[in-house]
C-alpha positions as CSV (number, residue, x, y, z in Angstrom):
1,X,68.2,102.1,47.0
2,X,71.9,100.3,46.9
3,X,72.5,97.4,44.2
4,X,70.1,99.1,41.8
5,X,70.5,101.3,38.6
6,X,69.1,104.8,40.5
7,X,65.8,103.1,41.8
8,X,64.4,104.4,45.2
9,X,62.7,103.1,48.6
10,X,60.6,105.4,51.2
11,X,61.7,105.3,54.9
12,X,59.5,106.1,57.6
13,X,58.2,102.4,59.6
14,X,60.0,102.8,62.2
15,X,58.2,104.1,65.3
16,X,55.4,105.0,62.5
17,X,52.6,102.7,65.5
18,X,53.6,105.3,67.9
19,X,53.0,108.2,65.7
20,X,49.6,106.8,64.2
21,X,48.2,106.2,67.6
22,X,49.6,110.1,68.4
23,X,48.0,111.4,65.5
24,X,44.3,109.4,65.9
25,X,44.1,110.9,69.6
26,X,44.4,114.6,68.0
27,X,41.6,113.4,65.7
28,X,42.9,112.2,62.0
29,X,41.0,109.2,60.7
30,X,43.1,108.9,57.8
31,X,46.9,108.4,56.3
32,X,48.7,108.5,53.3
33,X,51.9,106.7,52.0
34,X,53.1,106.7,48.9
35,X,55.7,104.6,47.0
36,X,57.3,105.2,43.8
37,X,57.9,102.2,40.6
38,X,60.2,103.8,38.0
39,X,59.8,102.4,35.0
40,X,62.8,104.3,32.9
41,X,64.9,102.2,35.9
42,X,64.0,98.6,35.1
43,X,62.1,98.7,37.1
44,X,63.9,96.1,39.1
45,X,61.8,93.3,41.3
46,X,63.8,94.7,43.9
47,X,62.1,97.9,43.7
48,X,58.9,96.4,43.1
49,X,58.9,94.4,46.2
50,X,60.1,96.9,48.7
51,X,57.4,99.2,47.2
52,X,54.9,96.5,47.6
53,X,56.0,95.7,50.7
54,X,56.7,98.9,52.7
55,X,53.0,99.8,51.5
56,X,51.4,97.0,53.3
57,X,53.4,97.4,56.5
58,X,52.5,101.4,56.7
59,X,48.9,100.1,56.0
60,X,48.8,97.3,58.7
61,X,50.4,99.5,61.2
62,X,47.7,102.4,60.0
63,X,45.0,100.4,60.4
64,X,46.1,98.4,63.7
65,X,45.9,102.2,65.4
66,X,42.9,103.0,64.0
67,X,43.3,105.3,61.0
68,X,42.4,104.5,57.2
69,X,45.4,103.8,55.0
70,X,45.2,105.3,51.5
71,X,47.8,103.5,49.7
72,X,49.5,105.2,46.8
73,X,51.9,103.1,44.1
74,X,52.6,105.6,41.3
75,X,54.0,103.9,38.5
76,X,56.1,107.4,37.1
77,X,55.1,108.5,34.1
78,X,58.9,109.6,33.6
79,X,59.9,107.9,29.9
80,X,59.4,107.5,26.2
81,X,57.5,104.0,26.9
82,X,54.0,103.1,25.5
83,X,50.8,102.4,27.4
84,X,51.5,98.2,26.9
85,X,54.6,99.0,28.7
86,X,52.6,100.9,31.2
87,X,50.1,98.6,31.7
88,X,52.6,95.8,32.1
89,X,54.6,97.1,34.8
90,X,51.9,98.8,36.8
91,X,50.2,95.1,36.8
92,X,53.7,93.4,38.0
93,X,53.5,96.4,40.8
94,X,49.4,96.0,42.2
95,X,50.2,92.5,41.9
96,X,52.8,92.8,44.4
97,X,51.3,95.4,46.7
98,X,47.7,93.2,47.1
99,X,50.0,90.1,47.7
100,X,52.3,92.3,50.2
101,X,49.0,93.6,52.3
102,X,47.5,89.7,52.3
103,X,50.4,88.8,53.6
104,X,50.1,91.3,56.2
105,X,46.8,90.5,57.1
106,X,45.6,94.3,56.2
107,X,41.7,94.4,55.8
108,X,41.1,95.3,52.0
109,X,37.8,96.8,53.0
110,X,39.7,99.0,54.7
111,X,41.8,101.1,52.8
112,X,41.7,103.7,50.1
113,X,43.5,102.8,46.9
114,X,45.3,106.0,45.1
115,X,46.9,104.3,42.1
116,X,48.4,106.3,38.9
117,X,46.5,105.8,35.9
118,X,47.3,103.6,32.8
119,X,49.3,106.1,30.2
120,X,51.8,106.1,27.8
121,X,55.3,107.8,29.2
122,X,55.2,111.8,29.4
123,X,58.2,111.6,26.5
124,X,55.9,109.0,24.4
125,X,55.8,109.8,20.9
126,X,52.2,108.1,21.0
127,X,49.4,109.9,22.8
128,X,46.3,108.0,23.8
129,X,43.2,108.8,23.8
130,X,40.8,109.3,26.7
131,X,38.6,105.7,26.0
132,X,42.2,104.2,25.8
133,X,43.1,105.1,29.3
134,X,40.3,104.0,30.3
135,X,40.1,100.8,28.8
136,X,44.0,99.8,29.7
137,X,42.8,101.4,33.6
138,X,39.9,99.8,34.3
139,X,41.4,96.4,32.9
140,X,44.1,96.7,35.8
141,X,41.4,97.2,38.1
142,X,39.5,94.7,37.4
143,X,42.4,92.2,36.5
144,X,44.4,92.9,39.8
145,X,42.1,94.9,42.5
146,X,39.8,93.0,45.2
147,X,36.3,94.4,44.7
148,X,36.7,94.7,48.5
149,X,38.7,97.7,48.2
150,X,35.8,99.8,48.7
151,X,37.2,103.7,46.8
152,X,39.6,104.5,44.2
153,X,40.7,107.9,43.7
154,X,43.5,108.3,41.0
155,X,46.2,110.8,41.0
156,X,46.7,113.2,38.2
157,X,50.8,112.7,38.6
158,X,52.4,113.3,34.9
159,X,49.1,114.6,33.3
160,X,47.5,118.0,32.3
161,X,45.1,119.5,33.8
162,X,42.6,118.6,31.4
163,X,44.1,115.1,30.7
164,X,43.5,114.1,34.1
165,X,39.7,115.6,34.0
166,X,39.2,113.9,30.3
167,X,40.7,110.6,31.7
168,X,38.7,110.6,34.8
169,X,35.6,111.1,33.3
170,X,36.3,108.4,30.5
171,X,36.4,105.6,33.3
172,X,33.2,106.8,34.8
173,X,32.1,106.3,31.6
174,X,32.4,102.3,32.1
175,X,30.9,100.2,34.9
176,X,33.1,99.2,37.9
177,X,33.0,97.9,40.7
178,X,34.2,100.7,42.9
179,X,33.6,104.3,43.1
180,X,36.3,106.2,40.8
181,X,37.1,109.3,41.8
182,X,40.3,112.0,42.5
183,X,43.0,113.2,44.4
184,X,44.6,115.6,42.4
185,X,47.1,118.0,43.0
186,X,48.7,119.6,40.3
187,X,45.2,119.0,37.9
188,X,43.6,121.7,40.3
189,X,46.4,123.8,41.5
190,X,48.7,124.7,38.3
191,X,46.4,126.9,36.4
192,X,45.0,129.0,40.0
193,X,48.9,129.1,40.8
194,X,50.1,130.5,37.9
195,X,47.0,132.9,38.3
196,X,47.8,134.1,41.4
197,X,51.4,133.9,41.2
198,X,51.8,136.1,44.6
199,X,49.5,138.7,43.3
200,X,47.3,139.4,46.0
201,X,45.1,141.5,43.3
202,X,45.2,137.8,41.1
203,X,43.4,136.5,44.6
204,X,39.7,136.1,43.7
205,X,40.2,135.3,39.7
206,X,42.7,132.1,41.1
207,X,40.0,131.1,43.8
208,X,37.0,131.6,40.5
209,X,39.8,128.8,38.6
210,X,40.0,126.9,41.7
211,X,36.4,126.3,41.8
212,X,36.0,125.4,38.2
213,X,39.2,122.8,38.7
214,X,37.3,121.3,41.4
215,X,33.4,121.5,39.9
216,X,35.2,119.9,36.1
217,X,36.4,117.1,38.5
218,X,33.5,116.4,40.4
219,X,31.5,116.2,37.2
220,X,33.9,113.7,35.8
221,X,34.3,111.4,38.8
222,X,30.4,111.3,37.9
223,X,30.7,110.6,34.0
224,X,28.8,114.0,33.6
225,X,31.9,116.4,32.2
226,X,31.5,118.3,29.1
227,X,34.2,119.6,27.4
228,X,34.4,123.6,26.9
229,X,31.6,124.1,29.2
230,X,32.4,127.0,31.5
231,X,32.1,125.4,35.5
């Protein structure tokens, strides 16, 4: 993005009605964008409003042709910045991002929300716990999300393996209005990869870890993880 100190924007609106209608008449019912805040950046309120904004123009086009827009700011867990900081810049960013899709008339009942969770920077000399992220995550959801949004599914971006699962099932540990749950990547792929690492031999063990990613996940998006128990 020009006029800022190394911030970034997404491209993709244009012709993206054309391409949604295209892609709902070869069957998909749902879409993902997602939009970066950098926090070791600024971050600007540049970057925060073209974030906000080109997320609720993706999601009212999404919706307009049919398809179910799951809406991804990640605040990047790129820095040596506590969880206030966090928390503080995450809530200038949803702020934004709700106003941006009012004012865009998207239906809030209609979308997925795929947020980052509340944590300190990766380079943070303080940790937090699991009941901290928790607490500073659910306070953003409650303090900036319309209970209309009707599913929340976090992404593990930044985070170990078992940070994400610990994290994850922390929240569920709280009541909410919405149904917390995940869409990980890297939290269920980066042990099975470096199982398998090409090693067709590896196959089945990596597929046994895949399933115990997944399993350790579902229990937490339920509250129900245990720590050290083999899934």
């Amino acid at each position: 993005m020009v006029n800022t100190p190394g911030e970034s924007w997404c491209q993709g609106l244009d012709f993206l009605a054309g391409r949604c209608a295209e892609y709902y008449k070869q069957g998909a019912r749902f879409c993902k964008w997602r939009s970066v805040v950098n926090i070791t950046a600024g971050p600007t309120d540049l970057a925060v409003r073209e974030c906000a904004w080109g997320l609720a123009r993706y999601a009212a086009i999404a919706q307009e042709n049919g398809l179910v827009p799951i809406v991804e700011p990640e605040i990047l867990l790129d820095g040596e910045h506590d969880i206030d900081t966090t928390y503080e810049i995450a809530s200038r960013t949803w702020a934004e991002v709700f106003k941006a899709m009012a004012d865009n008339k998207v239906m809030f009942e209609g979308i997925l929300l795929k947020p980052s969770m509340v944590t300190p920077g990766a380079d943070s000399d303080t940790k937090a716990t699991p009941e901290q992220v928790a607490e500073y995550t659910l306070k953003m959801l409650k303090n900036r999300v319309p209970p209309a949004v009707p599913g929340i599914m976090f992404l593990s971006g930044g985070q170990s393996e078992m940070e994400a699962t610990l994290n994850l099932n922390a929240m569920n540990q709280e009541p909410n209005p919405w149904h917390v749950s995940f869409s990980y990547a890297r939290a269920l792929q980066n042990t099975v990869l470096k199982t398998w690492a090409g090693d067709e031999s590896k196959k089945v063990e990596a597929q046994a870890k895949l399933i115990g990613r997944a399993k350790a996940n579902s229990m937490a998006q339920l509250g129900k993880y245990v720590k050290n128990y083999t899934y």
